[in-house]
C-alpha positions in Angstrom: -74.6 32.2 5.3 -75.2 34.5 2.1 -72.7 36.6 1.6 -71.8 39.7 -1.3 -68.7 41.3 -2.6 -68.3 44.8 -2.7 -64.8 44.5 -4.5 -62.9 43.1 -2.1 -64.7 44.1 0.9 -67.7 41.7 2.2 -71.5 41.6 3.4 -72.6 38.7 4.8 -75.4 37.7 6.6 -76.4 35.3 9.2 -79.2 34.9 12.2 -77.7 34.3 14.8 -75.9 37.2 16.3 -74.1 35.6 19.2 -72.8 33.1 17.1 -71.5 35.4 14.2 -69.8 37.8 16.6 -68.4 35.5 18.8 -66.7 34.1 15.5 -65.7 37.1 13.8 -64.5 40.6 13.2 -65.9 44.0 11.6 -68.7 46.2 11.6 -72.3 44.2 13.3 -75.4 45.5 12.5 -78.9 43.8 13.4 -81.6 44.6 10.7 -84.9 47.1 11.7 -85.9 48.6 8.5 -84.9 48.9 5.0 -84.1 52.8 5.8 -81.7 52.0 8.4 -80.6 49.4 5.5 -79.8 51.7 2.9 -78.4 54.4 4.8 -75.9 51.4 6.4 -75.0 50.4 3.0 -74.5 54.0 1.7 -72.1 54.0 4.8 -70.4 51.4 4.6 -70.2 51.5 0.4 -67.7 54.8 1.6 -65.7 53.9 4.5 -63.3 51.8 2.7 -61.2 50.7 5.6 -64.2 48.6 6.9 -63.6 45.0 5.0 -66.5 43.1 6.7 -70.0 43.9 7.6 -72.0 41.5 9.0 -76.4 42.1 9.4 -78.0 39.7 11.8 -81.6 38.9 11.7 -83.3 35.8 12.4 -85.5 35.3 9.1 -82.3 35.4 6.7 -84.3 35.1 3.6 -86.7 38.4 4.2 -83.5 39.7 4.9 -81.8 39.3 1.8 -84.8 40.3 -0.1 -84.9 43.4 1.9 -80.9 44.2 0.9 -82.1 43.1 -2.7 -84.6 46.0 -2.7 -81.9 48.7 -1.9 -79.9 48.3 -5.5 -81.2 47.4 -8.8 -80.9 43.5 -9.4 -79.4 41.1 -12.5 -79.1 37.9 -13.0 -75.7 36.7 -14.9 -74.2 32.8 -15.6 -71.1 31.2 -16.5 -68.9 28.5 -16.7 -65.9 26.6 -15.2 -64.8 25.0 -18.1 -62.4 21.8 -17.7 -60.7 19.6 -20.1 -60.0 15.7 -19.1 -56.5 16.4 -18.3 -57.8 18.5 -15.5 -56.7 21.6 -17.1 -59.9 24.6 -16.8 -60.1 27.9 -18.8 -59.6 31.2 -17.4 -59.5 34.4 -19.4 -58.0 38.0 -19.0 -60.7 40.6 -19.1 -59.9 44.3 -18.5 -56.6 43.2 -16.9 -58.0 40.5 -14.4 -58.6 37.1 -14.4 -61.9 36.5 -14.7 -64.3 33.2 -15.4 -66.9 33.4 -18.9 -70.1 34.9 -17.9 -72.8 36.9 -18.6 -76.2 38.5 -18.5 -79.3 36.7 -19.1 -81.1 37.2 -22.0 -84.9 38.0 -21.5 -86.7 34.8 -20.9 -83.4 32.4 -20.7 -82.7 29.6 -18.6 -79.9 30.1 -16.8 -78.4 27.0 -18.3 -78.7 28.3 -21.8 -77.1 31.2 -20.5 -74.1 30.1 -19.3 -73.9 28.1 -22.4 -74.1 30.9 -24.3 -71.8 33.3 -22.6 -69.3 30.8 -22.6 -69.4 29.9 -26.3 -69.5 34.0 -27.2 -66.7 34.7 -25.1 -64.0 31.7 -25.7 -65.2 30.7 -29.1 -65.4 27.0 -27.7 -68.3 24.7 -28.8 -69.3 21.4 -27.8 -69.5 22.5 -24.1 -71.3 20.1 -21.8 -72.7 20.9 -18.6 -71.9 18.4 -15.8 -73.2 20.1 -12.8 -74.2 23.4 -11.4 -71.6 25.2 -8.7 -72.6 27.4 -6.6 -73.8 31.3 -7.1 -71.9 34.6 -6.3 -73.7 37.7 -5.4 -71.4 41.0 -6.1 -72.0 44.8 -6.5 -71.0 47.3 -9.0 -71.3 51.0 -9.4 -72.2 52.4 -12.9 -71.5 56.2 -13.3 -71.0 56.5 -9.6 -75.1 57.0 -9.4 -76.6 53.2 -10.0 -76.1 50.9 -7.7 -76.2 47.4 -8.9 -76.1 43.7 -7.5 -75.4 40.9 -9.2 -76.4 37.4 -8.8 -74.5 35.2 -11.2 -74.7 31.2 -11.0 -72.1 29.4 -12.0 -71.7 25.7 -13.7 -69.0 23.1 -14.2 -69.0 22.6 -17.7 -66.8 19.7 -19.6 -64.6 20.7 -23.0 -63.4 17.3 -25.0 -63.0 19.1 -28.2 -59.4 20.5 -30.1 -60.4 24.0 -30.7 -58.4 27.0 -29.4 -60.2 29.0 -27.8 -60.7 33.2 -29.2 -60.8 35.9 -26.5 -63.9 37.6 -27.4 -62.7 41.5 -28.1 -65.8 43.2 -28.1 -65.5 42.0 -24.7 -62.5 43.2 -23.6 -61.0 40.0 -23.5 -57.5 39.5 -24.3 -56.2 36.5 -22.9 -57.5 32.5 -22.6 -55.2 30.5 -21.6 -55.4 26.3 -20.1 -54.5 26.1 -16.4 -53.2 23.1 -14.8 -54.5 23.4 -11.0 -51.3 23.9 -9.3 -50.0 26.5 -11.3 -52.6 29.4 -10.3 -50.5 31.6 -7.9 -50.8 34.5 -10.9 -54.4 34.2 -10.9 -54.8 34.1 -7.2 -52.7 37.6 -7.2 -55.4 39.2 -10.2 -58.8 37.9 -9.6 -62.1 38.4 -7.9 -63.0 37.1 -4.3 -66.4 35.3 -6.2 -63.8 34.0 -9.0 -61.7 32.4 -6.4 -64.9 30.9 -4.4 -65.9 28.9 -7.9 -62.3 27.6 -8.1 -62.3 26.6 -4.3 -65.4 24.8 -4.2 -63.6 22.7 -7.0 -60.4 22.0 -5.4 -58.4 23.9 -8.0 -56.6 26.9 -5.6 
C-alpha cells in the first residue's frame, strides 16, 4: 500500500475497500475523478483533526498517478549512513532530526544523488552504498500557495573511514552526531514519520 505524509497526518492508498476499512480508522474515500481528487485533498490538507485518509480504487498505480497530478512533483535521495560498530548518522536540521538528503540534480541517477547529498551535507567521503531502502513520499507547502510532493528514495550506505563529520550550515544543519541503535528515544520524540519508516525497516527504533 503506498502511502504519503502530510506532516504527521497520512494518505494512503489501497484497492480493496472492504479490506482497508474493515482494518482501519479515518476518513474513506473511493476515487472518480481527479476533480473530486483535488478538492478532497484541498479538504483534508485543512481539517487538521483528520490524521488518516484512506482512497480506494482498484488500479492503485493510475491512482497514484492521478494524486501525483494534483501537486507539483520532485524527486529527492539520501542516505542511512552506518559505521561497523553499528552506529548510523543522524543530523539536526532546523531543529529536527532529520536523515541527509536531497534534490536531484538535472539528469542524475538517484545513486549519485544520494551520494552527493550525503557527502555535501556531513562532509563524510568514502561512502559506499550497500543497498537501496525503501522510498518515502511527503508533502510540503511553499508560501502557503504551491503544493509540493516529494518522492525521496533512500539507501543504506556503509562509512569505514575516521573523519568527523561537518553539519553543512548553508543547510541549516547544526548537529551530526553517531547513534548507537538503542539509544534513539530523543530522536523518536523530534523526527519525521518517513525518517522513522527508514530506521524501522532497518531494525534501528
Amino acid at each position: 500500500m503506498y502511502k504519503v505524509f502530510f506532516k504527521d497526518r497520512t494518505v494512503y492508498f489501497g484497492d480493496n475497500f472492504s479490506k482497508v476499512f474493515g482494518r482501519n480508522s479515518g476518513l474513506f474515500y473511493k476515487y472518480a475523478n481527479i476533480q473530486e481528487l483535488t478538492e478532497l485533498l484541498g479538504a483534508f490538507n485543512q481539517l487538521q483533526r483528520i490524521n488518516k485518509l484512506f482512497i480506494i480504487h482498484n488500479d492503485i498505480l493510475n491512482l497514484f498517478d492521478e494524486f501525483r497530478a494534483c501537486f507539483d512533483y520532485v524527486e529527492a535521495a539520501g542516505g542511512l549512513v552506518i559505521r561497523p560498530d553499528g552506529k548510523f548518522l543522524i543530523m539536526e536540521r532546523d531543529g529536527i532530526w532529520d536523515l541527509p538528503k536531497g534534490k536531484l540534480e538535472p539528469g542524475e541517477e538517484m545513486r549519485d544523488a544520494a551520494l552527493r547529498e550525503v557527502e555535501e551535507e556531513t562532509g563524510l567521503s568514502d561512502l559506499e552504498i550497500i543497498r537501496p531502502v525503501l522510498s518515502t513520499h511527503h508533502t510540503y507547502e511553499i508560501n502557503k500557495k504551491e503544493m509540493i510532493l516529494k518522492k525521496t528514495k533512500w539507501f543504506e550506505m556503509s562509512y569505514t573511514g575516521d573523519q568527523d563529520p561537518v553539519p553543512q550550515k548553508e543547510e541549516n544543519i547544526t548537529d551530526i552526531r553517531w547513534v548507537d541503535p538503542g539509544n534513539v528515544d530523543f530522536i523518536r520524540r523530534n523526527t519525521y514519520p518517513s525518517v522513522l519508516d527508514v530506521l524501522y525497516i532497518r531494525d534501528l527504533l
